[in-house]
N, CA, C and O atoms as a GROMACS GRO file, in nm:
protein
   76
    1UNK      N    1   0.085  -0.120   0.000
    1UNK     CA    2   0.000   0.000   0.000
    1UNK      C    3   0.088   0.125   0.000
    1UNK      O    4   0.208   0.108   0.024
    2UNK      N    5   0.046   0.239  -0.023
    2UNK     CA    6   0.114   0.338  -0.044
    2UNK      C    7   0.089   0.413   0.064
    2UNK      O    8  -0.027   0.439   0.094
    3UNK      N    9   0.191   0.456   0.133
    3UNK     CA   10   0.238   0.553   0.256
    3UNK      C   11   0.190   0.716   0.221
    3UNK      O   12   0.192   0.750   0.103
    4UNK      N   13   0.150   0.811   0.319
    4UNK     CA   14   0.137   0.945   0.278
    4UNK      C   15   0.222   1.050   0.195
    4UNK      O   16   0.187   1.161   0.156
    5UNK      N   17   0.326   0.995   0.182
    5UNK     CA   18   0.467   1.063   0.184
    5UNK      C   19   0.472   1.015   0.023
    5UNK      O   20   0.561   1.059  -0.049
    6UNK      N   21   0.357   0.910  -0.036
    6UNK     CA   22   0.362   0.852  -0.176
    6UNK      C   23   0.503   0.744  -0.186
    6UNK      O   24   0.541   0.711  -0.298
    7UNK      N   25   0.568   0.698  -0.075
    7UNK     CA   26   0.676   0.605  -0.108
    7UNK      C   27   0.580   0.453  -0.103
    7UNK      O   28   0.485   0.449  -0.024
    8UNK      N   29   0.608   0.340  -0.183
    8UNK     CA   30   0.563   0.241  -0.157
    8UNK      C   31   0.610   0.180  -0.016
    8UNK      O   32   0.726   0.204   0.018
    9UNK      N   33   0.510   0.088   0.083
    9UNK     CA   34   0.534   0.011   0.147
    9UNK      C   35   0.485  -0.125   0.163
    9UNK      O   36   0.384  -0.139   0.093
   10UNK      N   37   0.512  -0.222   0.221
   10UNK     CA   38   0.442  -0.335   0.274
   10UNK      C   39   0.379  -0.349   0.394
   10UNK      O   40   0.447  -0.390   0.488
   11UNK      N   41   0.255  -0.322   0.411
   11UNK     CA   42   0.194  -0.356   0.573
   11UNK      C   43   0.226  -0.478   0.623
   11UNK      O   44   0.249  -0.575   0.550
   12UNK      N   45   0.230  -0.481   0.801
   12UNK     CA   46   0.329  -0.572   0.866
   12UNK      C   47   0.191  -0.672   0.865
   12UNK      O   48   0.223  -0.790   0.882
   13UNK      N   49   0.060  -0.654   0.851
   13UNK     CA   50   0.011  -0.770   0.857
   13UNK      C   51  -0.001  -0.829   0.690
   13UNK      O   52  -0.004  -0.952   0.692
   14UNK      N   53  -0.006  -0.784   0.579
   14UNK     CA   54   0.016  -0.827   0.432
   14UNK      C   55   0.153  -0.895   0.452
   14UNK      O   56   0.150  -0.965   0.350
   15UNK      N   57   0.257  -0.920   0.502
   15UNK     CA   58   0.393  -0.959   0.486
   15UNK      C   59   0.411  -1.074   0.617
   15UNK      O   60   0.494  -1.164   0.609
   16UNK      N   61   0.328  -1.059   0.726
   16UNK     CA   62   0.281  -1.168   0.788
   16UNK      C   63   0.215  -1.293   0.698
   16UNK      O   64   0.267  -1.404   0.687
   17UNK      N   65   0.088  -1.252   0.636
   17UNK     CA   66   0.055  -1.350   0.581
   17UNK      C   67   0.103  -1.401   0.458
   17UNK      O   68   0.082  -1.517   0.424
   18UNK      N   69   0.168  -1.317   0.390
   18UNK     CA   70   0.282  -1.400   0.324
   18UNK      C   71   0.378  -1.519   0.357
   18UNK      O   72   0.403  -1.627   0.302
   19UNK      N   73   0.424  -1.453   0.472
   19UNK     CA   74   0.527  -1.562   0.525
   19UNK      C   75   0.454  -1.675   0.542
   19UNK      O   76   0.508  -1.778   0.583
   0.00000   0.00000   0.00000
């Protein structure tokens, strides 16, 4: 999802359920 600042990030629960 995209951060305010417009940099891309990964939310810690999207990258949880990845793992």
């Amino acid at each position: 999802e995209f951060s305010p600042d417009g940099q891309f990030i990964a939310s810690a629960d999207r990258d949880f359920k990845i793992r």
